[in-house]
C-alpha positions in Angstrom: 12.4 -83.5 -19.9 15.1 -80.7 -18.8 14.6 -79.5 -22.1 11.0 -79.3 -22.4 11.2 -77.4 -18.6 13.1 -75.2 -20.2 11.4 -74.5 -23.3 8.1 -73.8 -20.6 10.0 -71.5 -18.6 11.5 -69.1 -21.8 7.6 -69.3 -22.7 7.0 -68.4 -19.5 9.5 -65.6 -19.0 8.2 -64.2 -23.0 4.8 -64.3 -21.4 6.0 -62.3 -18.5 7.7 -60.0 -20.6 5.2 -59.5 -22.7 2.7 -58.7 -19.8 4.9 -56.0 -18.4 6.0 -54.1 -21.6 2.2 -53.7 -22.2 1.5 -52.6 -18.7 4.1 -50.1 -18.7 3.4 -48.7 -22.2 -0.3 -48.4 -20.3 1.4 -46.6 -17.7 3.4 -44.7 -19.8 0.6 -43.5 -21.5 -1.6 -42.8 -18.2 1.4 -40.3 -16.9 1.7 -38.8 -20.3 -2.1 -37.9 -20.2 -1.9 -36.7 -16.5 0.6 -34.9 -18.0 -1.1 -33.1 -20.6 -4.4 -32.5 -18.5 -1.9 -31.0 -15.7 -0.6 -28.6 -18.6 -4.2 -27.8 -19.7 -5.3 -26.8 -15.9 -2.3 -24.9 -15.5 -3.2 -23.0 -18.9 -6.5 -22.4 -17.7 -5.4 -21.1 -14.1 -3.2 -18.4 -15.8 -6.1 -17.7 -18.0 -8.1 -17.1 -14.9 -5.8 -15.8 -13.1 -4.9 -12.7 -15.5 -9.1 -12.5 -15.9 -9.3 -12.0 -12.5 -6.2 -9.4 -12.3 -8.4 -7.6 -14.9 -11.5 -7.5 -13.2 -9.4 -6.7 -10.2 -8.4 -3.5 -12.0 -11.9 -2.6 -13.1 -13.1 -3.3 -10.0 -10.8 -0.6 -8.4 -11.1 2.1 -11.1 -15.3 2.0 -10.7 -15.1 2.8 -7.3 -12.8 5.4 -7.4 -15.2 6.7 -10.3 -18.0 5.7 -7.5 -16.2 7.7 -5.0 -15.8 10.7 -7.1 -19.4 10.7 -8.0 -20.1 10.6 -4.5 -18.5 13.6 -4.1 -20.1 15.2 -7.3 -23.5 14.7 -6.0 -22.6 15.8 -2.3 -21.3 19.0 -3.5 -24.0 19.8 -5.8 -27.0 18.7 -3.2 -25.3 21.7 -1.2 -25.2 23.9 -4.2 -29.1 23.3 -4.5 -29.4 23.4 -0.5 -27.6 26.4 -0.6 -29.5 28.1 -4.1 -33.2 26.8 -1.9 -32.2 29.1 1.0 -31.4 32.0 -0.6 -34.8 31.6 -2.4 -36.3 32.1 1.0 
């Protein structure tokens, strides 16, 4: 009987084995994908991180342009103010 007991234990302990090699080559896996996705999101916060840089820029050269054009139209609404009073 001794030996039969310990025939069902090596079983045993090959089951066991067995059961945790595939669980951590499931593991293994799982990390390697959070892995991967964690790469892709970090790809795509740089992407939209230099987008919004870009529209950042843009942004601030269209209103200085806005500003300036401000100005254009202030100084030539006094032009016509000025060209309407001397008509009169």
């Amino acid at each position: 009987m001794a030996a039969e007991e310990v025939l069902q234990t090596v079983d045993h302990y090959k089951t066991e084995i067995e059961r945790l090699t595939k669980e951590l080559t499931e593991t293994t896996h799982e990390k390697i994908q959070a892995a991967e996705y964690g790469l892709v999101v970090l790809e795509e916060k740089l992407t939209l991180k230099q987008q919004y840089d870009e529209l950042e820029a843009e942004y601030d050269s269209l209103k200085q342009e806005l500003e300036q054009l401000k100005e254009i139209v202030h100084y030539l609404f006094i032009c016509f103010i000025y060209s309407f009073k001397n008509l009169y």
